[in-house]
PAMAR-965427 format. One record per residue (C-alpha): z, y, x. Coordinates in pm, 1 decimal. Last residue first. Layout:
<atoms>
atom c3:Z | c2:Y | c1:X
...
</atoms>
This chain:
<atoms>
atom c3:-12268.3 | c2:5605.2 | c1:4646.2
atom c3:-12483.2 | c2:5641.8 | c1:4930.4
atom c3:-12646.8 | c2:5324.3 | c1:4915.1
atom c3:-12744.1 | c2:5384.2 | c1:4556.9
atom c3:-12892.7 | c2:5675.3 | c1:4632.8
atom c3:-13153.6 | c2:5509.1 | c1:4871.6
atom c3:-13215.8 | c2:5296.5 | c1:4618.3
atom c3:-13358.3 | c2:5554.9 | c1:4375.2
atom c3:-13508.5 | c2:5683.7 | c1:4623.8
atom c3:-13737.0 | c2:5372.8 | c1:4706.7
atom c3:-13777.2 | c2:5374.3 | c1:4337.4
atom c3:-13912.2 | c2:5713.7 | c1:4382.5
atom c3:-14124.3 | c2:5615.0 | c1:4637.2
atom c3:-14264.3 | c2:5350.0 | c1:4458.4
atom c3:-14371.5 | c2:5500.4 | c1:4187.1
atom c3:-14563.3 | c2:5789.6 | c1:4402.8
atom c3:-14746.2 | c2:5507.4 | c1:4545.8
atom c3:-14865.5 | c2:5317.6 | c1:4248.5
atom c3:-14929.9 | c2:5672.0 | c1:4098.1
atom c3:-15111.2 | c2:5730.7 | c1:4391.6
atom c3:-15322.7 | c2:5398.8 | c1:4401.1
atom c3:-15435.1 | c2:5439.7 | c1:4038.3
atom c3:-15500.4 | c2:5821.7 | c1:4051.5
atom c3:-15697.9 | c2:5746.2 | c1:4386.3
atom c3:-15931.5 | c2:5440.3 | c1:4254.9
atom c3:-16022.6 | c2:5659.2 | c1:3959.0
atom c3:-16099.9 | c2:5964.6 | c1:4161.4
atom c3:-16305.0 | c2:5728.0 | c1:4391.4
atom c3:-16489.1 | c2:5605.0 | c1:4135.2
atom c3:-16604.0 | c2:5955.2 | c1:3995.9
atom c3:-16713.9 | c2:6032.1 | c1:4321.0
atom c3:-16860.4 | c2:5767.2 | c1:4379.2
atom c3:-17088.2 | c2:5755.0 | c1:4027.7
atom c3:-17176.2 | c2:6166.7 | c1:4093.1
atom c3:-17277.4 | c2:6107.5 | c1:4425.7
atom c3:-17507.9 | c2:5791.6 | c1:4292.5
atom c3:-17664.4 | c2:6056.1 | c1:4024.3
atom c3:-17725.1 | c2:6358.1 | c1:4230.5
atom c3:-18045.9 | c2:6358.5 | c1:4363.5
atom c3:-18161.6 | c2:6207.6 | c1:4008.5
atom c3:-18279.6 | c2:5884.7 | c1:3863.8
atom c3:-18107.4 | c2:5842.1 | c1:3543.5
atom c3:-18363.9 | c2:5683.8 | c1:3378.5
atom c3:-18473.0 | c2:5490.0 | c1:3635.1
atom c3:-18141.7 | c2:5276.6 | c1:3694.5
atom c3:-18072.9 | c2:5184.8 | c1:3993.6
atom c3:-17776.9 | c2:5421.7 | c1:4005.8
atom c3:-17658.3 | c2:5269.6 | c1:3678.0
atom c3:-17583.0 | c2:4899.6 | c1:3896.0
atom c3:-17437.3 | c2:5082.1 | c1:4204.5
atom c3:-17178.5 | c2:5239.1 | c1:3954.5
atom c3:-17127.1 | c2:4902.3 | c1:3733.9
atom c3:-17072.1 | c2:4703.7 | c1:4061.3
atom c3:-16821.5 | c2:4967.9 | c1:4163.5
atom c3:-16621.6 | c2:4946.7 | c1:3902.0
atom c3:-16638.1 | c2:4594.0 | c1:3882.9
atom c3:-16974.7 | c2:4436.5 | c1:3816.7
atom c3:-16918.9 | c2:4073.3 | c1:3938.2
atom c3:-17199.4 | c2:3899.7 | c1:4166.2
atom c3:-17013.7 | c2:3777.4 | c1:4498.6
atom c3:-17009.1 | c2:4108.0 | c1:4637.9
atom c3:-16936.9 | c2:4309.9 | c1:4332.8
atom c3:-16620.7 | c2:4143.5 | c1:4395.3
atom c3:-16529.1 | c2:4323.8 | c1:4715.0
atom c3:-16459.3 | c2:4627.5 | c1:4464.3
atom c3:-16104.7 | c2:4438.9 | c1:4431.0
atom c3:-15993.9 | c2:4522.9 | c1:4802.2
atom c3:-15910.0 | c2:4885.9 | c1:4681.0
atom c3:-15626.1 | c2:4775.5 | c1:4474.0
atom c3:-15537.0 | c2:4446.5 | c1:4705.6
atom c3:-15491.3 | c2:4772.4 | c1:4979.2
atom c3:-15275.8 | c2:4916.1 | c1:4739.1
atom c3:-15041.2 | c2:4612.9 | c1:4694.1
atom c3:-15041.0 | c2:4570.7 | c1:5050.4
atom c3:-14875.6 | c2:4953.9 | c1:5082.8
atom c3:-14657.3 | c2:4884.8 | c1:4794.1
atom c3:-14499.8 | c2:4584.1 | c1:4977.3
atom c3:-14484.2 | c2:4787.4 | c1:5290.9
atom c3:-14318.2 | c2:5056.5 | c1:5138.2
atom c3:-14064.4 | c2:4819.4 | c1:4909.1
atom c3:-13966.4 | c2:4616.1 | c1:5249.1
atom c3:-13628.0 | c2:4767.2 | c1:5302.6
atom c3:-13564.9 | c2:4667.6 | c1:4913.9
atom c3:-13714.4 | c2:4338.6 | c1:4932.9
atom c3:-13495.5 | c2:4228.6 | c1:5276.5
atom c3:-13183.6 | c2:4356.7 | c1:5081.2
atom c3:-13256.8 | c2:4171.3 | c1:4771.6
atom c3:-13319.8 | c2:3844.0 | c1:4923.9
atom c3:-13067.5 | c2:3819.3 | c1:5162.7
atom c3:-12765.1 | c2:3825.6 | c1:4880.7
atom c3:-12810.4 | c2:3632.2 | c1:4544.6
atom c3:-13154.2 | c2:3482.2 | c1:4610.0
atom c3:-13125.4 | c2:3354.4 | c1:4954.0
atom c3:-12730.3 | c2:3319.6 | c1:4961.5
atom c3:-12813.2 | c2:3099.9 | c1:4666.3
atom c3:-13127.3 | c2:2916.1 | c1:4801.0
atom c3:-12922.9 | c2:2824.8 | c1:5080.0
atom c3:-12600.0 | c2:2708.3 | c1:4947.4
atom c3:-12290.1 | c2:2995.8 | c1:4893.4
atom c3:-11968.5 | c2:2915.1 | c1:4988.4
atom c3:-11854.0 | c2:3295.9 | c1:4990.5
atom c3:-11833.2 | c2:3241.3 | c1:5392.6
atom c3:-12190.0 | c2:3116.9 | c1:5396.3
atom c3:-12318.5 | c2:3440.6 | c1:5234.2
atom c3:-12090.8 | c2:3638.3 | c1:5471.6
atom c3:-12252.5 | c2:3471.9 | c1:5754.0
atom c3:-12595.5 | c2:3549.6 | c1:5643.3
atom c3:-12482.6 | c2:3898.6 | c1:5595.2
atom c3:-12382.9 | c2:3895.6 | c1:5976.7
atom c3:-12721.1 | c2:3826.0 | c1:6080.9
atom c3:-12829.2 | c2:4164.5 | c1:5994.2
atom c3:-13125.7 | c2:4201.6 | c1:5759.3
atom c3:-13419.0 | c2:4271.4 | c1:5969.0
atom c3:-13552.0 | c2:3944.9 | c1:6013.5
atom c3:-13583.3 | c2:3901.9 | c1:5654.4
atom c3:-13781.5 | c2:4225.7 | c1:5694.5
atom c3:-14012.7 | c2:4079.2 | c1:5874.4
atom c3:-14056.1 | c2:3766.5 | c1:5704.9
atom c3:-14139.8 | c2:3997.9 | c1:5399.7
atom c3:-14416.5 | c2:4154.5 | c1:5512.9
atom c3:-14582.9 | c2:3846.7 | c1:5697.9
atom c3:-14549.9 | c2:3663.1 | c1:5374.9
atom c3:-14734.1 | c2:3937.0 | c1:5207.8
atom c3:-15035.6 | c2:3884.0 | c1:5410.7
atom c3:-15030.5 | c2:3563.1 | c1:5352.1
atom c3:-14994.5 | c2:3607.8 | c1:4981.1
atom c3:-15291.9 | c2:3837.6 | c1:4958.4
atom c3:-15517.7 | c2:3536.6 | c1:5047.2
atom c3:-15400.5 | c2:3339.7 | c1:4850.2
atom c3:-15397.9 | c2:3536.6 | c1:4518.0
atom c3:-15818.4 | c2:3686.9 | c1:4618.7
atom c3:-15918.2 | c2:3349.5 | c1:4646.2
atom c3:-15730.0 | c2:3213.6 | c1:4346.8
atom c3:-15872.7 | c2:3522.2 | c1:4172.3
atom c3:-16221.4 | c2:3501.1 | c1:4273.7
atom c3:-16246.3 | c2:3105.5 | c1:4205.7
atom c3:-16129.5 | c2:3209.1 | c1:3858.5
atom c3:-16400.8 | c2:3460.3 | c1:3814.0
atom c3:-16645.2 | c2:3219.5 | c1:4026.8
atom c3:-16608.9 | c2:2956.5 | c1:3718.6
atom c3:-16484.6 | c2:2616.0 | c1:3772.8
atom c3:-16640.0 | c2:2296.7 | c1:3672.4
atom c3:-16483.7 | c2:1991.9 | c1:3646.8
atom c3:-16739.0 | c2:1669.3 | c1:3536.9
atom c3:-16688.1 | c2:1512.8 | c1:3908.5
atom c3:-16382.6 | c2:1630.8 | c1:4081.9
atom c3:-16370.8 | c2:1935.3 | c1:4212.1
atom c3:-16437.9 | c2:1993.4 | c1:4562.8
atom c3:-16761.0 | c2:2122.9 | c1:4572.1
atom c3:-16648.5 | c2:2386.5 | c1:4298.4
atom c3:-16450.0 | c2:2569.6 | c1:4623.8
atom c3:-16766.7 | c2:2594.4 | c1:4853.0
atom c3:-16963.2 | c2:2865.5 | c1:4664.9
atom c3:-16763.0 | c2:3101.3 | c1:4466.6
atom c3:-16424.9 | c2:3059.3 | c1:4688.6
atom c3:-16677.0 | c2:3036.2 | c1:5022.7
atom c3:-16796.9 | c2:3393.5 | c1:4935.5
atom c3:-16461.1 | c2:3520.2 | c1:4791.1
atom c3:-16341.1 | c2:3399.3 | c1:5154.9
atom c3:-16594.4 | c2:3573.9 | c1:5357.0
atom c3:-16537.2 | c2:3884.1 | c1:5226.2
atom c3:-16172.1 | c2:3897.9 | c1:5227.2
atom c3:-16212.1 | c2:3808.6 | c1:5608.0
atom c3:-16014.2 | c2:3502.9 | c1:5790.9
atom c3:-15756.7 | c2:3498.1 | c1:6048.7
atom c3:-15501.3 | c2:3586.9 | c1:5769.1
atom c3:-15551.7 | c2:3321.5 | c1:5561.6
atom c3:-15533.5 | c2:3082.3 | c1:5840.3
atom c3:-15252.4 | c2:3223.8 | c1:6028.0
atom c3:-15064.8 | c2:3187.9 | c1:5660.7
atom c3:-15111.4 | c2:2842.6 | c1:5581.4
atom c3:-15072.6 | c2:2754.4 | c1:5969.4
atom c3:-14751.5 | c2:2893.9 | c1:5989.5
atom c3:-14633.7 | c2:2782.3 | c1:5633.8
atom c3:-14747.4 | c2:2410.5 | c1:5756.2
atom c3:-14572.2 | c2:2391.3 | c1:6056.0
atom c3:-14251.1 | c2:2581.5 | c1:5912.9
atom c3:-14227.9 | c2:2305.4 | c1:5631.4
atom c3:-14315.4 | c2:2051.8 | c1:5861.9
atom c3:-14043.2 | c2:2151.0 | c1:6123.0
atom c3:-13756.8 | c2:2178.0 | c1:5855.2
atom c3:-13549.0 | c2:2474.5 | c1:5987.2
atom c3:-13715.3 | c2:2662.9 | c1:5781.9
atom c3:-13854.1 | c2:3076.1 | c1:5891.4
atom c3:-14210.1 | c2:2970.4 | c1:5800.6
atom c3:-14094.2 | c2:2833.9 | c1:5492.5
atom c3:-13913.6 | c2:3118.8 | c1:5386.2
atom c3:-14190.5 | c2:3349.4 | c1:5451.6
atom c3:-14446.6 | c2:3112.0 | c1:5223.4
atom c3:-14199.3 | c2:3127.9 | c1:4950.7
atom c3:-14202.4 | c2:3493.4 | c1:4937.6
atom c3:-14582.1 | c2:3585.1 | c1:4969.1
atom c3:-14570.3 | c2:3333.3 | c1:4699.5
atom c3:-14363.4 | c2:3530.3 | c1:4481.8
atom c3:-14554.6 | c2:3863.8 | c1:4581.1
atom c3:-14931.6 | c2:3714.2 | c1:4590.7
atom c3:-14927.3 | c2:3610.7 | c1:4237.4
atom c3:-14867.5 | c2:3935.8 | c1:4033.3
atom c3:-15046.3 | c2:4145.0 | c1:4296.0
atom c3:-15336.0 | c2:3921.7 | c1:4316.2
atom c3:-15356.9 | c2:3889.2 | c1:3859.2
atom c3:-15318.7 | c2:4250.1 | c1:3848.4
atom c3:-15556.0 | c2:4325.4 | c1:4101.0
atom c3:-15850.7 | c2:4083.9 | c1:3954.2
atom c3:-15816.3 | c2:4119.2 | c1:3562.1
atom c3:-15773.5 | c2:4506.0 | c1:3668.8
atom c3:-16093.0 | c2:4507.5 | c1:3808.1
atom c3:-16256.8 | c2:4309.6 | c1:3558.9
atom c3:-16140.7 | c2:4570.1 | c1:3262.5
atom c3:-16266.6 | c2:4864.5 | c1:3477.2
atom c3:-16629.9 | c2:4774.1 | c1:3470.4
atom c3:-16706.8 | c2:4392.1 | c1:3450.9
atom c3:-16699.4 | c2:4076.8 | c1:3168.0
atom c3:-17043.0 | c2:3942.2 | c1:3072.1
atom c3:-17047.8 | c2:3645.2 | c1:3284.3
atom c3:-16727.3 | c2:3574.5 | c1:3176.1
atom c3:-16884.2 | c2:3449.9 | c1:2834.1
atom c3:-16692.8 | c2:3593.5 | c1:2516.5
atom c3:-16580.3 | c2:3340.3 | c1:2312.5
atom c3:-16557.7 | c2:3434.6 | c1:1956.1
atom c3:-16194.6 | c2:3462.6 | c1:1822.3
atom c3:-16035.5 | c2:3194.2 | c1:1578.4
atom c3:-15752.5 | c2:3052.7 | c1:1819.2
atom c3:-16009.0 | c2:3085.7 | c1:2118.4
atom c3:-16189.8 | c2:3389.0 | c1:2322.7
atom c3:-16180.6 | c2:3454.4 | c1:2687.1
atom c3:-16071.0 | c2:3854.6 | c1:2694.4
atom c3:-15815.4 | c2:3810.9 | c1:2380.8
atom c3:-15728.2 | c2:3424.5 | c1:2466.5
atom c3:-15639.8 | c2:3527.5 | c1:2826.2
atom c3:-15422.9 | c2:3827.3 | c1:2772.9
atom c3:-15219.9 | c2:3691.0 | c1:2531.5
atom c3:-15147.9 | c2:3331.3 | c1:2769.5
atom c3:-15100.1 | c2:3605.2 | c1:3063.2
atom c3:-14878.3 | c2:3846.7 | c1:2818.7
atom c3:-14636.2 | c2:3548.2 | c1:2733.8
atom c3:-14462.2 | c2:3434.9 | c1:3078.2
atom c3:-14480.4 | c2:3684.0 | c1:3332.0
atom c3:-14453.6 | c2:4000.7 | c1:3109.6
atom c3:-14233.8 | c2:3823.8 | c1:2842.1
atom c3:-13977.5 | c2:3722.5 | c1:3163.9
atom c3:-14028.4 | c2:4117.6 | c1:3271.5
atom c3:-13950.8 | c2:4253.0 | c1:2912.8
atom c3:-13629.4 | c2:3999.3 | c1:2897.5
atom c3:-13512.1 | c2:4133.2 | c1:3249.6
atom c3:-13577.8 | c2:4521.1 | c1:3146.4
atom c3:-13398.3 | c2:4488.5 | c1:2834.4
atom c3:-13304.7 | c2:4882.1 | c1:2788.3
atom c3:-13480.7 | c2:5173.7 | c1:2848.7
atom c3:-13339.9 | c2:5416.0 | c1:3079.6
atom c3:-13486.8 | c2:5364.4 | c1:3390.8
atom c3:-13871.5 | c2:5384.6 | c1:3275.5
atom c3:-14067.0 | c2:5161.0 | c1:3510.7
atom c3:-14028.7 | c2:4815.8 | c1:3289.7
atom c3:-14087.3 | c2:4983.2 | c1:2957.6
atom c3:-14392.3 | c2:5165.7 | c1:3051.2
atom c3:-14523.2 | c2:4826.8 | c1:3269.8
atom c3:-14499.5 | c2:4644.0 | c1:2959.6
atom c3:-14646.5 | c2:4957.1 | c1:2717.1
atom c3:-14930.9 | c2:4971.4 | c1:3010.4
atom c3:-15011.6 | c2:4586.8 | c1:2947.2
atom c3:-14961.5 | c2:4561.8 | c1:2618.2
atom c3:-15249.8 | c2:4846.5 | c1:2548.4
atom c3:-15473.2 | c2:4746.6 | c1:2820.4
atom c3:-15501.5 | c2:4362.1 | c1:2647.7
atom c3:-15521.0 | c2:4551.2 | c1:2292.0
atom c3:-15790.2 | c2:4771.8 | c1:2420.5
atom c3:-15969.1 | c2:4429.8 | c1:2575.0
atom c3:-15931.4 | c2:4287.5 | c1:2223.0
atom c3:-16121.4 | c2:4611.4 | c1:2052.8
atom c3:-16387.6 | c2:4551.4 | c1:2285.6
atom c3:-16493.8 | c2:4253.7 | c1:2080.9
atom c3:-16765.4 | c2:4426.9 | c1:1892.6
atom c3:-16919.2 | c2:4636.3 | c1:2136.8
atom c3:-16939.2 | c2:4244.0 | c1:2344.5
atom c3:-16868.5 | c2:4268.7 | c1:2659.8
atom c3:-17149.9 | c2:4376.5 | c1:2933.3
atom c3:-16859.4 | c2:4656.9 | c1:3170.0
atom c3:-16571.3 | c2:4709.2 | c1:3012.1
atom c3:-16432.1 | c2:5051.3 | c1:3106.9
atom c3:-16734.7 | c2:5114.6 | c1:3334.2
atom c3:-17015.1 | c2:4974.1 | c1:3073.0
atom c3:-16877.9 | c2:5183.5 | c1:2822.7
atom c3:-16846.1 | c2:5507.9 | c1:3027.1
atom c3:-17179.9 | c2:5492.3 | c1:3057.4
atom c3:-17331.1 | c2:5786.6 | c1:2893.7
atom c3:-17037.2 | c2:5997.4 | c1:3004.3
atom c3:-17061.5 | c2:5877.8 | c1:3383.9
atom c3:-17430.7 | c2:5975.9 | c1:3401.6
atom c3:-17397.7 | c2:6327.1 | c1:3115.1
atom c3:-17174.3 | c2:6447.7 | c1:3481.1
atom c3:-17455.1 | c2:6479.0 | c1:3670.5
atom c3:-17265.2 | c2:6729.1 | c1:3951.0
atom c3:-17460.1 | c2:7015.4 | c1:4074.5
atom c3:-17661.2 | c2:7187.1 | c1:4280.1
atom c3:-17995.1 | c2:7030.1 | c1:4146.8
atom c3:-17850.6 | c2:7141.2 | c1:3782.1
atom c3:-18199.1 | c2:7146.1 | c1:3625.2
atom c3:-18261.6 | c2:6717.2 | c1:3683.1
atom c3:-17933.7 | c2:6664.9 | c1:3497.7
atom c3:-18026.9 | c2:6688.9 | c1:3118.4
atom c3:-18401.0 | c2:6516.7 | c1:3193.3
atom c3:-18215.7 | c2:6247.3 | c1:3384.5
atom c3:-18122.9 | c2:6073.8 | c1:3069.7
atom c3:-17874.9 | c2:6282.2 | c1:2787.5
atom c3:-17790.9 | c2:6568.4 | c1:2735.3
atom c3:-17429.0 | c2:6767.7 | c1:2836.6
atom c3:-17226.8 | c2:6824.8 | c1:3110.5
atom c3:-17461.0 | c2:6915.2 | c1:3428.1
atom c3:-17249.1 | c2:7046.1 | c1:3726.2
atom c3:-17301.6 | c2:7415.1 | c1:3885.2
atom c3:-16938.4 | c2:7563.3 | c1:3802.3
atom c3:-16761.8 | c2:7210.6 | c1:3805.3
atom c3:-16827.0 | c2:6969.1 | c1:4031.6
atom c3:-17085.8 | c2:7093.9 | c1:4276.4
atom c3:-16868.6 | c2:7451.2 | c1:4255.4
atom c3:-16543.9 | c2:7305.7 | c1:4288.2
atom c3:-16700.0 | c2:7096.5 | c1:4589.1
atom c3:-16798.6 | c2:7379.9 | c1:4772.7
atom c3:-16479.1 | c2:7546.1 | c1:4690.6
atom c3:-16231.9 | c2:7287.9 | c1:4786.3
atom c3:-16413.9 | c2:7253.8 | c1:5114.3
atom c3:-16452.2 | c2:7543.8 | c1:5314.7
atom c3:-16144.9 | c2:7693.5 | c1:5149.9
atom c3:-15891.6 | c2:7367.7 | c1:5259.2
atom c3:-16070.8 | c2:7449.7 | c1:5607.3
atom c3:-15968.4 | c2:7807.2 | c1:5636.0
atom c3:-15626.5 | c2:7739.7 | c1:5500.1
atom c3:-15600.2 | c2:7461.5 | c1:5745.7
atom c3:-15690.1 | c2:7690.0 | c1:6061.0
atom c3:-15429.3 | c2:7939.7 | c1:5885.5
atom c3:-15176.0 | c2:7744.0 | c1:5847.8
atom c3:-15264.0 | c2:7574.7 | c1:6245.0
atom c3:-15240.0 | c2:7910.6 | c1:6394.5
atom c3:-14910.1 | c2:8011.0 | c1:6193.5
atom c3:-14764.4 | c2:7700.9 | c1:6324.6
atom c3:-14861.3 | c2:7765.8 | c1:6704.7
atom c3:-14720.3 | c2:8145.8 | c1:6647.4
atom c3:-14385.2 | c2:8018.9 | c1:6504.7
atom c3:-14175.9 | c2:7971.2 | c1:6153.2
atom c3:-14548.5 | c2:8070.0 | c1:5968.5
atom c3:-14606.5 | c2:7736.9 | c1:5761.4
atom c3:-14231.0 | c2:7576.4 | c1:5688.4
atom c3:-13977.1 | c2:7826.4 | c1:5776.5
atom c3:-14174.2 | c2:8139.9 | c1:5638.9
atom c3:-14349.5 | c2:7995.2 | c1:5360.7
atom c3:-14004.4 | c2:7856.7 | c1:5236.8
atom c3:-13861.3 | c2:8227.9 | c1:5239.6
atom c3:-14166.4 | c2:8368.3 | c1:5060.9
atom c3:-14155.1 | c2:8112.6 | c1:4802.4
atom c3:-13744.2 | c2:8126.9 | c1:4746.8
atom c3:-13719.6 | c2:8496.4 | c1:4767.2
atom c3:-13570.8 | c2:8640.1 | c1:5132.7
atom c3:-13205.5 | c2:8655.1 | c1:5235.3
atom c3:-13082.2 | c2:8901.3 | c1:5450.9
atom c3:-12896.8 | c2:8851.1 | c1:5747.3
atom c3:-12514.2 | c2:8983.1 | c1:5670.6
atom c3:-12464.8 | c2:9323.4 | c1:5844.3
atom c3:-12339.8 | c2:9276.3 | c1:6182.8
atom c3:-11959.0 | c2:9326.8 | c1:6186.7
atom c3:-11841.0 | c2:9552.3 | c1:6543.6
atom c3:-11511.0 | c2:9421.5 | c1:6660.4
atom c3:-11228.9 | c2:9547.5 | c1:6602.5
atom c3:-11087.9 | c2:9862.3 | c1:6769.3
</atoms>
């Protein structure tokens, strides 16, 4: 007699069979599903209730809040959603900062969506043209009003600051990398202590002594606003940080692809930039994406030196006496952080998928 066939193990739906395997595949991971499940509840639906079911959507001062005690004061962030998406400019003018957001998100469309074409003549425009654009919009000149600095803040000024650090901070974060790994003593000397500087130092304390200390050393008859101190600050200091990144990684790329560089014939910036380069970038993507999300976040230090960013324009309507309510500043931070979370996860979620995208490559 042959032996005895068990019947083929049966196959359960696609949810049910994923619940099974990933929450409920032993008794310890059962416990913890249904320790989360019980915390997830204790939370989502307090909050769900203050946010939603009991929150204040309509009227205007605190008058239209003050019955919803429970409740978000949503008629706060409504009312002012002027000031946060660009802050004291001029009504008038804001149609230039709507152009400035406009080019922006079409160049960073076209540059994130595989299929489109042109991608290196997009990203030359995006380096090269949109900063001049940019500038005379917000500033003013060639026939438009100036409009002071002073009065910039919200959303705009936030951006102004993170795109201008990330932009900056990556190509010198590079530079300053090679240099510490030359073979030139004075190069490595100074790259060290460029970046050990930088990095031995607090944010804080540097966009304090960029708006303070840094117009003492212009020559006589220069002046130089704190925005622009702010974003040199803010470039620098980002860079070291970066550099750090990416020497890392340059470590990480096997010695032998050096050696195949120099076998091709290839000089040092070309085996750089042709061959070392792209590896150590790619292996370094996370970390790269990770500094440009703490640069994200790092922005609301602004507010610190007398910008209203996001944050500034938050804390600045939560002073305010007509919308003085136990809910108000909760309603302002949690707003904020919202915004600050769909920026840095679609930054993140980007990057993984590039990452991915990589990845695949390899394989193939």
């Amino acid at each position: 007699m042959g032996a005895i066939r068990k019947p083929p193990r049966r196959q359960l739906p696609g949810p049910i069979r994923w619940m099974r395997e990933n929450l409920f595949s032993s008794l310890f991971n059962s416990i913890l599903t249904l320790v989360a499940i019980v915390l997830i509840y204790q939370t989502v639906v307090p909050f769900v209730d203050w946010a939603i079911l009991n929150a204040a959507w309509s009227g205007q001062g605190r008058e239209a809040c003050l019955p919803y005690a429970d409740g978000a004061c949503w008629p706060f962030i409504i009312e002012r959603s002027g000031q946060i998406v660009y802050g004291f400019y001029e009504q008038a003018e804001r149609w230039r900062v709507d152009i400035v957001f406009l080019l922006l998100g079409i160049g960073l469309a076209w540059l994130m969506v595989p299929r489109l074409p042109s991608k290196g003549a997009v990203g030359v425009v995006m380096l090269t043209v949109f900063p001049v654009a940019a500038f005379v919009l917000l500033v003013g000149g060639m026939g438009l009003a100036p409009v002071p600095i002073e009065r910039w803040g919200g959303l705009m000024i936030t951006l102004v600051v993170a795109v201008t650090g990330i932009v900056a901070s990556l190509p010198l974060g590079i530079l300053l990398a090679l240099g510490r790994r030359s073979e030139l003593p004075v190069v490595r000397g100074l790259s060290i202590a460029f970046i050990e500087l930088w990095r031995g130092v607090p944010l804080i304390t540097v966009l304090f002594m960029a708006a303070n200390m840094l117009p003492l050393f212009m020559p006589d008859g220069i002046t130089i606003n704190k925005l622009l101190s702010a974003l040199i600050a803010v470039a620098l200091f980002s860079s070291a940080y970066m550099a750090e990144v990416v020497r890392g990684w340059l470590q990480a790329v096997g010695k032998g692809q050096y050696e195949a560089a120099a076998a091709l014939g290839l000089g040092y910036w070309r085996s750089m930039l042709f061959v070392i380069l792209p590896q150590a970038l790619r292996l370094c993507l996370p970390n790269i994406v990770g500094n440009f999300i703490g640069l994200m976040k790092d922005t609301s230090l602004v507010s610190i030196i007398g910008f209203l960013d996001l944050l500034g324009i938050i804390q600045a309507g939560n002073s305010d006496a007509d919308w003085a309510t136990p809910n108000t500043a909760m309603t302002g931070y949690v707003f904020l952080g919202v915004v600050f979370w769909l920026i840095c996860y679609s930054m993140s979620r980007y990057a993984r998928g590039l990452e991915t995208k990589l990845q695949g490559g390899d394989a193939r």
